[in-house]
N, C-alpha and C positions, 0 to 999 in steps of 0.2 A: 504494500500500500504506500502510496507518495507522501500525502499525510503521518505515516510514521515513520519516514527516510528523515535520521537524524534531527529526530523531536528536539522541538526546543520545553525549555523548562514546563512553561505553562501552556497545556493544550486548554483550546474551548469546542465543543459542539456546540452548533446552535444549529434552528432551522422550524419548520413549522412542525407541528406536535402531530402525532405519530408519524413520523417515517424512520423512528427510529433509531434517534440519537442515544439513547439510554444503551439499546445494543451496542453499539458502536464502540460507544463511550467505555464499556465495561471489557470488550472485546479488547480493546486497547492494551486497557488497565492491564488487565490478563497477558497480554503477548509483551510489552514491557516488563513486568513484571518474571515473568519465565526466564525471560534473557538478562535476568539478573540486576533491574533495578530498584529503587526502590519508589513506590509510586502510591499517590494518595488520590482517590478517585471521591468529586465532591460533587453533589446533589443540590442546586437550589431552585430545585423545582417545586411548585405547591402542592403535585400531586407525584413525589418521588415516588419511583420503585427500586433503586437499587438494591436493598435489601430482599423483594422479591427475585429477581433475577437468579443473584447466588445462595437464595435458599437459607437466610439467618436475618436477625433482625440487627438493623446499622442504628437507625436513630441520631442524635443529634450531639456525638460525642465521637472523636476518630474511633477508631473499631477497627480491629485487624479483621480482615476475612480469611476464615481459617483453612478453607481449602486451595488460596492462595498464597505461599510464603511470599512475604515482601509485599505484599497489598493489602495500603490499611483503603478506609473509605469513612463518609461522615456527609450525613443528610441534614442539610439548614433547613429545619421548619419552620418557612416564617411563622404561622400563629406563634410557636411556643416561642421564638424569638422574639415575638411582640410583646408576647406577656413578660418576660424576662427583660425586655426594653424598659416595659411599664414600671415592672418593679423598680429598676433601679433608679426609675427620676421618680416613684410616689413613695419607694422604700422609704429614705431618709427622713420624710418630713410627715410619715405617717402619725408619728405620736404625737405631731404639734401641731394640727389642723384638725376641727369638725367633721363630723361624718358626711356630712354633705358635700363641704368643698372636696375631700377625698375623691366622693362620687362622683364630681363633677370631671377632676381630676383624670378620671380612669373612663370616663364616658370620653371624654376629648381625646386621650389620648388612645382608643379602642377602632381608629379609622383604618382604611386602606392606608393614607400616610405614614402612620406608624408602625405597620408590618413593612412598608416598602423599607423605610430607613434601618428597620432591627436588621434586615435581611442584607442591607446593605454595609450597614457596619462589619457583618460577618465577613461578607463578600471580600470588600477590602483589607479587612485584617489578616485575610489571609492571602491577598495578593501584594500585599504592599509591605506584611511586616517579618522580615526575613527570618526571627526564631521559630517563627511559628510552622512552618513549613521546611526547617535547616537541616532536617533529617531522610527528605526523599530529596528523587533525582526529577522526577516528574510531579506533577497534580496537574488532573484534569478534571474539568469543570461540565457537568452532563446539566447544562443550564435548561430553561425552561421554553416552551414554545415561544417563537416569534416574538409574537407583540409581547409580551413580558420580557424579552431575553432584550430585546432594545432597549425598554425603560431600563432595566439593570444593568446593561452596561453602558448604556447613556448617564445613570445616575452621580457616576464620579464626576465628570463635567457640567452637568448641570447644578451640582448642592457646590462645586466648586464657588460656580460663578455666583450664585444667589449669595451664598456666604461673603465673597470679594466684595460684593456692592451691599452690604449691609444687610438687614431685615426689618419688614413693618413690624404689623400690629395684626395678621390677619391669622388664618385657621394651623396655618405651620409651625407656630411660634414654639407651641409644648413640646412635638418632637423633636424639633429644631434646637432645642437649652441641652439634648443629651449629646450632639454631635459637633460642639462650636471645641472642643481641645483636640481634635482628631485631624485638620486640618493637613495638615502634613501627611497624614497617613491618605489622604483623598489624594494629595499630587504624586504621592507615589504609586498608587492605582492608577490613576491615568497615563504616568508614564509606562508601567509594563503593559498596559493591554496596547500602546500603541507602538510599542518598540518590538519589530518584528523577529529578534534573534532574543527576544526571552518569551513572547506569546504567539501561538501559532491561535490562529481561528479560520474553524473548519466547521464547512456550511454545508448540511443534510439534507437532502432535498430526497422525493420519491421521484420516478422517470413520468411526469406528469405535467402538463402543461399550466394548472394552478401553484403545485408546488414549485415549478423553476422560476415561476413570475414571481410569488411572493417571496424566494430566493435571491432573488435579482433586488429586490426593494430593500430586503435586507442588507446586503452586501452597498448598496447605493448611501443607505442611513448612517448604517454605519462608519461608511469610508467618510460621510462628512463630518466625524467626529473624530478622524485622523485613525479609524481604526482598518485596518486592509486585511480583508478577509485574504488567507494564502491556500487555501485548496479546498474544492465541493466533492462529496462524496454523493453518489445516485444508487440507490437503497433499495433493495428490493426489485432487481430487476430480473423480467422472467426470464428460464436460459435457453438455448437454443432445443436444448433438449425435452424440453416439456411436452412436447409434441404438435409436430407440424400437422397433423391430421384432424386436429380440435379448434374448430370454429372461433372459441371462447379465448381460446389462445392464440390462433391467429390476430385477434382482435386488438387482444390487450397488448401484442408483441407490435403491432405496426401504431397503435396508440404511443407507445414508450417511443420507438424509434422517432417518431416526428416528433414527440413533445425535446428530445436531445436535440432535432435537429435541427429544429426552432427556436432552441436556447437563447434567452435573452444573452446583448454580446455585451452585459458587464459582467456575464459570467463564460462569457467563450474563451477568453484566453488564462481562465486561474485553472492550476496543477488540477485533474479528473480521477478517481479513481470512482470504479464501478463493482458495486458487490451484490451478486446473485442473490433471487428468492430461494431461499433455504425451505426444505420440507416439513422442518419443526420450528417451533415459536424457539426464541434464544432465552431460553429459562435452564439453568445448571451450567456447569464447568463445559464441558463436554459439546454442547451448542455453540457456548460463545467460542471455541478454539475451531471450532469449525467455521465463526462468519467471515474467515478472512480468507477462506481453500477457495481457488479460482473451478472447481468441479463440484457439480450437485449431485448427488447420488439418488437417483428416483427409486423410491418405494416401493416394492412388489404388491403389498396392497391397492385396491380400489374400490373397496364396497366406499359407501354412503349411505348415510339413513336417509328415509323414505322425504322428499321435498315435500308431499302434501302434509306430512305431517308436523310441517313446522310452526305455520303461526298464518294469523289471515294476515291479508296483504292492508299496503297502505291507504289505499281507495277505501276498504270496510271502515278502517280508524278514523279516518277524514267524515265519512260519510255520519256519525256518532259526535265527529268536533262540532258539524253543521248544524246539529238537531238545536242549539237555542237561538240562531239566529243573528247572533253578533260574540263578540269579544276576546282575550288576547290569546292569543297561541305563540309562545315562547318554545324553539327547540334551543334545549340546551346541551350540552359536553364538552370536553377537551378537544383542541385543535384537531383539524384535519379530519376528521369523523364523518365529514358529509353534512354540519348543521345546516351550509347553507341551499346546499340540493337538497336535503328534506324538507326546509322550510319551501324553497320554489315547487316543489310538487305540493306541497300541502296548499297553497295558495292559487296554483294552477287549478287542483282539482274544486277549491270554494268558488273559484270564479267561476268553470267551469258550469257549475251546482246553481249559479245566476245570484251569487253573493256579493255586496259589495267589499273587495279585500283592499286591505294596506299591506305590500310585502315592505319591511323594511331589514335593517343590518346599520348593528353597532361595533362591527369587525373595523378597526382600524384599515385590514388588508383590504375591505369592497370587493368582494367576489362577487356580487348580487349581478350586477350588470356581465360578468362574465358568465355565471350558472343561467340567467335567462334568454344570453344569444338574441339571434337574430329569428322572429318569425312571426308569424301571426298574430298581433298583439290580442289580448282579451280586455274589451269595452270595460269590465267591470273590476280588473285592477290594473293598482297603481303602484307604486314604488318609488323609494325614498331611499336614502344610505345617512346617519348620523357621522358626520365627518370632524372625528375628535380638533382636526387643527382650526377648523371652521369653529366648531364650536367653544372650544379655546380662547379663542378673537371677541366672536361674541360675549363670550361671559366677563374678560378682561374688560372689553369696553365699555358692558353694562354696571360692573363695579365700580368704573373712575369716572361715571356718568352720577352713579347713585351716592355710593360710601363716601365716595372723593369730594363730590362737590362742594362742600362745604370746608375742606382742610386746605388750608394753606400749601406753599407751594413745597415745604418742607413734607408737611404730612401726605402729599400728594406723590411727592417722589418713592416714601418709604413705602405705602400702598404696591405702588408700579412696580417696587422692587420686589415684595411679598408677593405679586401674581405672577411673578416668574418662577414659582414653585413647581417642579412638575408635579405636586398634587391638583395643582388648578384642575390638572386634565379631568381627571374624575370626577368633580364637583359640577366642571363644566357640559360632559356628555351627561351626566345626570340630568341635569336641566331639560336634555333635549329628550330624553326618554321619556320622562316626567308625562309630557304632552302627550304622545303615543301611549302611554297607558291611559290617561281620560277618551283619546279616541274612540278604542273599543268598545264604548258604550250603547254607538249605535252600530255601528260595524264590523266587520273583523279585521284585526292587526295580527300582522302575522309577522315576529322579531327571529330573524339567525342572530341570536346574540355572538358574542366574542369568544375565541376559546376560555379554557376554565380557569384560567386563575383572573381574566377580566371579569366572567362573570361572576366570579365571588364578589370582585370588588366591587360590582354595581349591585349586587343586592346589597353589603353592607352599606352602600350610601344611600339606599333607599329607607333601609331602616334607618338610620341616622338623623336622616330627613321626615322619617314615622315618629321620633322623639321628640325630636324638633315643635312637630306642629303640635302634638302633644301636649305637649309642655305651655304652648301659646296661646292655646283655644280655651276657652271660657268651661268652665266644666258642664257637663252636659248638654256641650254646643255638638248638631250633627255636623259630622264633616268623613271623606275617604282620603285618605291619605294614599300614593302608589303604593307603599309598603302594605296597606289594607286594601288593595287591589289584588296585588299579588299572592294573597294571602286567600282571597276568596276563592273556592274552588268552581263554582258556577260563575266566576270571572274570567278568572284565567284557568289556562290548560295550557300547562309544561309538558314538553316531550324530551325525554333524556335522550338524544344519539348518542351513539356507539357503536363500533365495529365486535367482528366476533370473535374476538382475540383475546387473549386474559387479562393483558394490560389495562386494555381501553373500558373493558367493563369494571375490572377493579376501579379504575380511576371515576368511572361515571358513578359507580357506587357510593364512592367518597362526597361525590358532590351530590347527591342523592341524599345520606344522613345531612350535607351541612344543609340543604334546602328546609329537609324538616325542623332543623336545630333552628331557624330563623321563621320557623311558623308556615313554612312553604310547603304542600303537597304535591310531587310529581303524577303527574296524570297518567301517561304509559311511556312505556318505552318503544324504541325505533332501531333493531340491529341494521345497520347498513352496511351494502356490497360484500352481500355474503354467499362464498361457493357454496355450499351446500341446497341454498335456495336457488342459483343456479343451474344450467347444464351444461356438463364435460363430461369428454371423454377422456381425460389427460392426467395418468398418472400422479403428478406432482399437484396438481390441482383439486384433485378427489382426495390425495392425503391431508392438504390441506383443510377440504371441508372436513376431513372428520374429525379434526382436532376442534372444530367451532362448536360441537355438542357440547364441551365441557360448560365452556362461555354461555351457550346457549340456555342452558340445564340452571346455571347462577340466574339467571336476569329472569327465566320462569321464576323462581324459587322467590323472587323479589315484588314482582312485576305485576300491579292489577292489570294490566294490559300491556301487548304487546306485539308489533306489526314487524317481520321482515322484509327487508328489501334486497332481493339478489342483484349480484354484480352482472351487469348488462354486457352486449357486446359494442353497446354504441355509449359515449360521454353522454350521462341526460342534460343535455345543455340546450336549451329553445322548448317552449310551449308544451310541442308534441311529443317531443324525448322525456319532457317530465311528465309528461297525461301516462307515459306506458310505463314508466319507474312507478308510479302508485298503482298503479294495475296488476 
């Protein structure tokens, strides 16, 4: 692999959520590791699995993993990070304050802001402060999907600069009093992630025409923050041998071929390595040492269980959303999942149904306009995309319109300077959702939210925003707050996607409990592009479906409802490709 020809100190994966950096990443660990280094593989993903993978529990402390010598490993949780942030600025002054102000205390500082910063403290402490790391020869960093993996490594430059030009008075302030001594350790974070002979970063993409675009935007952001990405790995790609005589393979093998050969060219000329679809999921020692063999060894097996017996399709589920007549349908999961092809077919088929729809998306990426293509539009929807830098703009200049007005030109500046927070962002696509949940009331709104760790953060600023009004309104004044939208089950209807793989259901799971933990009920779940609900004849393809029973077998076990959706031979991208994806 190119990417491990004479690693430099600090590797990163990044890249959109599932195609598999966590593999990769571990695979690494492992093959350095053999050949004798000493290497520490770290997790700041919100929905880590490393400790799945090699079968022991890591957790939030280095941990040797024991059926690798020389490979320790260590999972950043932000929550528990956060709350460990929280303690240590409400620790000390617990005894000398009210219970109230405490409370208030721990309410403020209980935000998306304050997970980002604990997680980021970690982050850099361990990239900038050299005892801490003096003992291996590598760490490598199995960061989090996309749109998260920017804000975190965007965050050293950005609290850099907020911090240089001072701070107001606005929502930052609390988390901000635990990071103002650390200063030093942020420019030293920023200089190894941007000095290419100590940080390598390596960009995961699957052979897919959404994945290399939202590859290429990565690699674009980043570089404008002096960061150069040095080599893309393409993940899971089918081999020659899976067999030329299967439709389903022919399909997806000339799909991958043009999605490389269309490659956007700010990724045509960085270092390529290409690693086969493997037979088995890369869970145990013995998988990962195999994701880097240039040979796939096809299965003698080919049973599959029975496709009718799997689940009704997405048209019966849609056709049960439609029965009241309006309101919100949220699919939710971790990146790359499909959320935004299952919301376009769910929306397809309400229009369809002579509904009036809103398809919208709070994805940073905008895949929406890509998933609906070019084709026969439908009279009765419409489409929208929530555009974090747009909304950004707005919310800045609705602040120094409203808060501002009144302050001086001093207090005006320190304001301007506090909205250069990158929490604003959060606060400010909040806003824009806000409205799209009162929609629904009479119509239906149909959200691909953001993968999963955005979507945590916007429910926790809904609730936020639930205490908020709370707190403001007259006591036994009516009012709905989104947070009490959300919450309603004849309101809204959640759809969990997920693919049928262990990962991705484990991880839907996770955000599954946090949805109820915040008073939120998931309506059904959605397996997406699944073999077994397809048809093949193709060896490597049939072993694959039958390892989805496991997956499959959990998400019943969980699941009031449940639709599969098989992997097609066509992209469902335009109107009609999504009418047959619910069908």
């Amino acid at each position: 692999m190119k990417f491990l020809s004479s690693p430099t100190r600090f590797l990163f994966f990044t890249g959109k959520g599932g195609v598999g950096k966590t593999s990769i990443a571990c695979a690494s660990a492992v093959q350095l590791a053999e050949a004798g280094r000493r290497v520490l593989l770290v997790s700041t993903d919100p929905a880590s699995n490393v400790g799945q993978v090699f079968g022991q529990t890591i957790g939030n402390t280095i941990t040797a993993v024991t059926s690798v010598p020389g490979l320790d490993a260590l999972e950043i949780d932000p929550e528990q990070a956060a709350a460990d942030y929280r303690e240590r600025i409400i620790g000390p002054v617990r005894a000398f304050l009210p219970a109230r102000e405490i409370a208030e205390m721990t309410e403020q500082l209980s935000g998306s802001c304050t997970t980002e910063i604990a997680s980021f403290n970690e982050f850099t402490g361990l990239l900038a402060d050299p005892t801490l790391v003096a003992d291996y020869d590598h760490v490598l960093f199995d960061t989090a999907p996309t749109g998260h993996t920017i804000r975190l490594l965007k965050l050293p430059g950005d609290w850099t600069g907020f911090l240089d030009t001072g701070k107001g008075d606005a929502s930052c302030l609390g988390p901000l009093s635990g990071l103002e001594k650390q200063r030093t350790l942020y420019g030293g974070a920023v200089t190894a992630l941007a000095d290419p002979s100590v940080t390598r970063l390596v960009l995961v993409a699957r052979a897919q025409a959404s994945s290399l675009a939202e590859l290429a935007r990565t690699a674009e952001e980043l570089s404008e923050t002096g960061i150069k990405p040095s080599n893309v790995v393409i993940n899971g790609v089918l081999p020659d041998t899976a067999g030329a005589d299967d439709s389903l393979v022919v399909a997806i093998r000339e799909r991958e071929q043009a999605a490389v050969a269309d490659m956007p060219a700010s990724l045509a000329g960085v270092p390529r390595d290409v690693i086969e679809l493997k037979p088995d999921n890369m869970v145990g020692l013995a998988a990962l040492r195999s994701l880097f063999d240039g040979s796939t060894t096809l299965p003698m097996d080919s049973v599959s269980y029975l496709r009718e017996d799997i689940a009704p399709s997405l048209n019966d589920m849609v056709d049960d959303l439609a029965a009241p007549g309006h309101g919100l349908i949220m699919c939710m999961g971790k990146g790359g999942v499909g959320k935004t092809t299952i919301a376009a077919a769910v929306a397809t088929r309400l229009a369809e149904l002579g509904h009036e729809v809103h398809l919208t998306t709070t994805d940073p990426a905008g895949h929406l306009a890509h998933t609906m293509g070019e084709g026969d539009a439908l009279p009765t929807l419409t489409m929208s995309q929530v555009n974090p830098a747009q909304a950004v703009q707005e919310y800045r200049d609705h602040v120094m319109a409203t808060k501002g007005k009144d302050l001086d030109e001093a207090g005006r500046a320190l304001l301007a300077e506090d909205l250069l927070s990158p929490c604003t962002e959060e606060v400010a696509v909040f806003k824009q959702f806000s409205r799209l949940v009162n929609q629904a009331r009479r119509t239906f709104v149909v959200m691909d939210t953001a993968p999963t760790g955005h979507t945590l953060l916007l429910m926790d600023a809904a609730g936020s925003y639930h205490r908020e009004i709370a707190r403001n309104m007259p006591e036994g004044a009516h009012y709905a707050t989104p947070m009490m939208r959300l919450q309603d089950p004849d309101y809204t209807r959640i759809l969990l996607v997920t693919l049928p793989e262990t990962t991705p259901v484990l991880e839907a799971g996770i955000l599954e409990d946090d949805l109820k933990r915040a008073g939120v009920q998931p309506w059904a779940w959605v397996i997406n592009q699944s073999l077994a609900a397809a048809t093949t004849t193709s060896p490597l393809l049939r072993h694959r479906a039958i390892q989805e029973q496991g997956p499959v077998d959990s998400v019943r076990a969980r699941a009031k409802r449940l639709a599969i959706v098989p992997l097609l031979h066509e992209e469902p991208i335009g109107p009609k490709r999504l009418a047959r994806l619910a069908s």
